[in-house]
N, C-alpha and C positions, 0 to 999 in steps of 0.2 A: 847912524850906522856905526855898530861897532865891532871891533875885528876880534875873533878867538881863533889862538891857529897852535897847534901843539904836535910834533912829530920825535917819537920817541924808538928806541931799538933797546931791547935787553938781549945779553947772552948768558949762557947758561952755565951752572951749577948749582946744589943743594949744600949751602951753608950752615951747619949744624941746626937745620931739618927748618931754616928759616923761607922765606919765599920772598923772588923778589917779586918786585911791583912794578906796573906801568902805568903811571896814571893818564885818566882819560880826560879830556876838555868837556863842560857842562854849556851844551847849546841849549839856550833857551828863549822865549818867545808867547807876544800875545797871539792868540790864535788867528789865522790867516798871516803869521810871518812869513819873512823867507828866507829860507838859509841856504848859503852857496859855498861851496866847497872849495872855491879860490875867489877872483876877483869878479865883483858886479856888473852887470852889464855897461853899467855908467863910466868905469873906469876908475871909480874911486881912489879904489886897492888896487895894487896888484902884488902877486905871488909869485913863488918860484914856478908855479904851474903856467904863468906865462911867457918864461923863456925854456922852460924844458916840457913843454905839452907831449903827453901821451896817448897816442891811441888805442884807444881798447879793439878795436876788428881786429878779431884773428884766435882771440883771448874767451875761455870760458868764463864769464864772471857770474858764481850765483849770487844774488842776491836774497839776502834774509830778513824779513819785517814780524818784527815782537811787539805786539798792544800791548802796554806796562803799564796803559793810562785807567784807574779807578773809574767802571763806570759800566750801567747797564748796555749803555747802545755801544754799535760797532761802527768802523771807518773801512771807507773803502781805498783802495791806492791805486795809484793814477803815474803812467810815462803818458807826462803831456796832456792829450784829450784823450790816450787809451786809456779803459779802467784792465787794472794787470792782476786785481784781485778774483779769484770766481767766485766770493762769496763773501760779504765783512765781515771783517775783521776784529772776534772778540776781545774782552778782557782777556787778559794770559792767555791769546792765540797767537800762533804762529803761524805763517806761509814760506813758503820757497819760490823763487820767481828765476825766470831766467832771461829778461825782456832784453831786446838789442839797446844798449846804451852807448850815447857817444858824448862827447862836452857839449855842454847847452842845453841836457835835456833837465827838465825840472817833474821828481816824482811829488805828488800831492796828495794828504791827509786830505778827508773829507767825512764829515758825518752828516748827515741829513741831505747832502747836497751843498753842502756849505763847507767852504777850503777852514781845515784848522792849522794846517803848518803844511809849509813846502820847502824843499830846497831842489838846488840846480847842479849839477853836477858836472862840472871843470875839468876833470882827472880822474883817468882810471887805471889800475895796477897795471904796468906791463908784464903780466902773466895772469895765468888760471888764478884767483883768487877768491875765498867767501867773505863778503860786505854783509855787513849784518847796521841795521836801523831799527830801533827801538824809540815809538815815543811815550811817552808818561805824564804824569804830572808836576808843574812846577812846584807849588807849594800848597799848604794846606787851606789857604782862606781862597785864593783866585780858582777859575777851570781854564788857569792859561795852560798851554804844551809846552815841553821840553823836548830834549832830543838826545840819546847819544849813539855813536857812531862807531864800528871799529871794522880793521878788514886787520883777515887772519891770515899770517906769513903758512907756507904748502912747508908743514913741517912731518916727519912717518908718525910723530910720537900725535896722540887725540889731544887737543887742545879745548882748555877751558876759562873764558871770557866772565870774569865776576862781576854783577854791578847790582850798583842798589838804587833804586829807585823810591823805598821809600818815603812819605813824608809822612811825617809827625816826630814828635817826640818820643817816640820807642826807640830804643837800641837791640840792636842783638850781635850776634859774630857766628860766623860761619865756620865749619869743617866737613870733611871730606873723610871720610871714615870706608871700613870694610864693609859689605853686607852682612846683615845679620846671618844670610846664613854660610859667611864665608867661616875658616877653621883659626883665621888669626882674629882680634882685636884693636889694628892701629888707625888712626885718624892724624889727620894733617890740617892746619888752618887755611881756613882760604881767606884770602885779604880782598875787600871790596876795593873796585878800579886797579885790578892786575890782571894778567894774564899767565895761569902757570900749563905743563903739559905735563900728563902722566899714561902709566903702562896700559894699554886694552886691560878691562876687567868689569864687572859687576861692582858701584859704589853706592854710595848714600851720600846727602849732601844735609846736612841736617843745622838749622839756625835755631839758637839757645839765647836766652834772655842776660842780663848780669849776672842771675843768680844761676844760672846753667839749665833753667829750664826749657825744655825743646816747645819751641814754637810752631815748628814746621818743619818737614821734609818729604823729600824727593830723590827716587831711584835716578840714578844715571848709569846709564850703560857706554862704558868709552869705547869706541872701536876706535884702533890708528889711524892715522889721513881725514881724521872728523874733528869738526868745531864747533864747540856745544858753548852757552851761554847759561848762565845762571844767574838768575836773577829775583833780588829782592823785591816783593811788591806791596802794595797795599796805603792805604795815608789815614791817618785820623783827622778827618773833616772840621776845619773848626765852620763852615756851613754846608749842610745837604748829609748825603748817607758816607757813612765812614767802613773803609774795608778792610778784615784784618791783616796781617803780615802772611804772606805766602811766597813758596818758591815757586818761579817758572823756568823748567831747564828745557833747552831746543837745539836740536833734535832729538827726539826720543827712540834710538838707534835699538834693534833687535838682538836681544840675547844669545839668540840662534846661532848667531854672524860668530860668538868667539869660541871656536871650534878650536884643534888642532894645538899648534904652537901657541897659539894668540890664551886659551884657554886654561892652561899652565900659570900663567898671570894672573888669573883671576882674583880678587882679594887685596892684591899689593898695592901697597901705600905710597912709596915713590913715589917721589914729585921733583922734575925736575923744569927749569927754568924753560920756556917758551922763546926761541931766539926770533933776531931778526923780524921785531914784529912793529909795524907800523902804521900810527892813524890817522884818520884822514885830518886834514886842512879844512877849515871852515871859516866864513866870516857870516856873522849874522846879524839878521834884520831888526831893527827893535822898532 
């Protein structure tokens, strides 16, 4: 049993158009692990989550699950013995859930009927909060799982969660640019394992090689009070079928929505720091 526990806070401003970062903790695991989000049943560990426990009744907590794992079949998810999925869960899908959660419940990966990773959950925000769980792949030669985690501070400005999932030996880097058919030209870096926020607008998220060739992209539409995920995916197999590099951004919010004031914004490249944002606590199973 080995313990990963990482709790971080940024505050905000745009330092000569640099971004900060929040880095995230890399849960990982052979399949049917279990990862908990403070201390074991056993006692092993304990956390701050056991002298300051929080209840979550009372509290909206959406919960958000991203398949980031390389692979034709899908998982279904599981509070306990419910399955909370209606339908599994592809490659680069996405769900929204809103199940009653309390400490002790444990959600679980399953493909075939068969548990690939689980964790238990100790601690929940005391407030409305979106939890977002994503699992992947660990590395290019095993089909173990990984995990990563984060829950988004209720900030007005739309918030955007960067992570990279891939494996292999590709590189690439990420920006945040205007739409093509906005009237400006700016673009901003987005740094994998940070958290930055920017204005309501129409973007493009687009990922470039060394050489600056684009690999992949994806429309994002930011509406405020939203928290979207971006996410690098894909691995180069050193056995079985290898997938190439792609974005998966979630929620994929309606254009429709920026109307009015919000619409005025459209195009703007602003990025300003994401405050107050904090991730969960884990210890995991190996």
């Amino acid at each position: 049993m080995s313990r990963l526990a990482l709790a971080a806070a940024a505050a905000c401003c745009l330092v000569s158009g640099s971004l900060a970062t929040v880095a995230y903790p890399r849960h990982v695991a052979e399949p049917s692990a279990d990862y908990a989000l403070a201390a074991n049943t056993r006692g092993r560990y304990r956390t701050h989550a056991d002298r300051n426990f929080v209840r979550g009744m009372g509290f909206k907590h959406r919960l958000r699950v991203c398949n980031a794992y390389p692979s034709d079949a899908s998982f279904n998810v599981y509070v306990g013995r419910s399955k909370i999925s209606e339908a599994p869960l592809p490659y680069k899908g996405c769900q929204e859930f809103a199940p009653p959660m309390k400490a002790g419940d444990k959600l679980e990966f399953q493909l075939g009927g068969v548990s690939a990773g689980s964790f238990a959950v100790s601690d929940l925000p005391n407030n409305d909060a979106v939890l977002v769980l994503i699992i992947y792949r660990h590395d290019p030669l095993s089909t173990a799982v990984a995990f990563e985690s984060h829950v988004f501070a209720n900030l007005i400005n739309a918030q955007i969660a960067v992570l990279d999932t891939f494996k292999g030996s590709a590189t690439s880097s990420l920006k945040i640019q205007d739409a093509s058919s906005a009237k400006t030209s700016r673009s901003e870096e987005l740094r994998f394992d940070s958290v930055v926020a920017v204005n309501p607008g129409i973007y493009e998220v687009v990922a470039e090689d060394p050489d600056g060739k684009m690999v992949a992209r994806q429309e994002l539409v930011a509406l405020n009070r939203e928290s979207y995920v971006v996410i690098r995916t894909g691995v180069q197999a050193e056995k079985g079928h290898s997938y190439k590099q792609e974005l998966l951004v979630f929620p994929r919010s309606d254009p429709k929505v920026l109307t009015g004031a919000a619409s005025t914004l459209r195009g703007t490249s602003a990025v300003v720091f994401a405050s107050l944002l904090s991730l969960i606590t884990f210890l995991v199973s190996a």
